[in-house]
N, C-alpha and C positions, 0 to 999 in steps of 0.2 A: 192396145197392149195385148200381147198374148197370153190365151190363157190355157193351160195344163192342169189336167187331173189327173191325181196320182190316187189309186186304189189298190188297198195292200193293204191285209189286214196285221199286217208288223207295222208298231210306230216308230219301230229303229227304221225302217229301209222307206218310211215314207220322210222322218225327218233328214234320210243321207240324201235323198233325192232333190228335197227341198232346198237345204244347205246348198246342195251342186247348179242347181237350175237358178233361184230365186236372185242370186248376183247377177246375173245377165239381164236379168226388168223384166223377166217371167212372172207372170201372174199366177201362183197357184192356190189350187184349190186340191183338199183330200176327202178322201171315205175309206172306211176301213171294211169295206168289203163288195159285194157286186150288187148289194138291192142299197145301197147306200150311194152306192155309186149311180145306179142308174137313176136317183132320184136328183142328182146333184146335174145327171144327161138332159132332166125335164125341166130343169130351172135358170140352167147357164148356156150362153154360147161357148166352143170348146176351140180350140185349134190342134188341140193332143190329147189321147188319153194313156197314161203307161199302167198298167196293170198286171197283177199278181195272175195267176192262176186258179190257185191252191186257197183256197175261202172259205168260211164255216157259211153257212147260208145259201148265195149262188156263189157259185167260183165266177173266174176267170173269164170261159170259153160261153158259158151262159149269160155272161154281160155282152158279151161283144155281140152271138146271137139275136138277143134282145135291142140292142141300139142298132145294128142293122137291120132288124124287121120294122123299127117305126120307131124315130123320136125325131126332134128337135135337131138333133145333131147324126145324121143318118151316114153321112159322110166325113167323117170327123176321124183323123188318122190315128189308129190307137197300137201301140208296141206293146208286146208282152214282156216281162220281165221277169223270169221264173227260175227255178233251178231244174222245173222237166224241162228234158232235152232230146224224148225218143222222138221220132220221126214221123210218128204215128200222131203224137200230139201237133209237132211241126203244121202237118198236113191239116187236122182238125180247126185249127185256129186260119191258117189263107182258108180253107172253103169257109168260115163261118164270116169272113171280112176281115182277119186282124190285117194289119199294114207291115209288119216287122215281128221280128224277136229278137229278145236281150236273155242271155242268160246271168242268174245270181252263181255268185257275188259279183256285183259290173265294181269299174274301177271309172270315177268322174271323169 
């Protein structure tokens, strides 16, 4: 089964994500933030990870940093899902490894 984690510290836009995915036989898993999430990168195998940015603790861009310098899942496709959209951030997330970006509000 595959498995996705969704990391967002909204539990409206983790449980819209859930609703949308979980019908297809997606396995998911949440954290509501990026040291929650990276704990959840030490303990599962992933096949996705979609994530926020914007995080009281680590964001975003420091999670994906972090699972690309060394875990379990180093390789693991992770999309952002945010409502920043400068270019500047664009840019920061490919050099840090993200895989994609999604901007908020997405539509299922």
């Amino acid at each position: 089964m595959t498995t996705i984690l969704l990391v967002d510290d909204s539990a409206t836009i983790r449980n819209m994500l859930k609703a949308t995915l979980e019908p297809f036989g997606y396995r998911i898993l949440e954290a509501s933030g990026g040291r929650a999430g990276l704990e959840v990168v030490k303990q599962e195998k992933l096949d996705l990870i979609i994530s926020d940015q914007n995080m009281p603790g680590l964001d975003g861009l420091g999670m994906v940093k972090s699972i690309r310098a060394g875990s379990n899942n180093p390789d693991v496709p992770i999309l952002v899902l945010t409502t920043e959209t400068s270019n500047e951030m664009k840019a920061a997330f490919r050099a840090a490894g993200a895989s994609g970006w999604m901007s908020k509000p997405f539509t299922p």
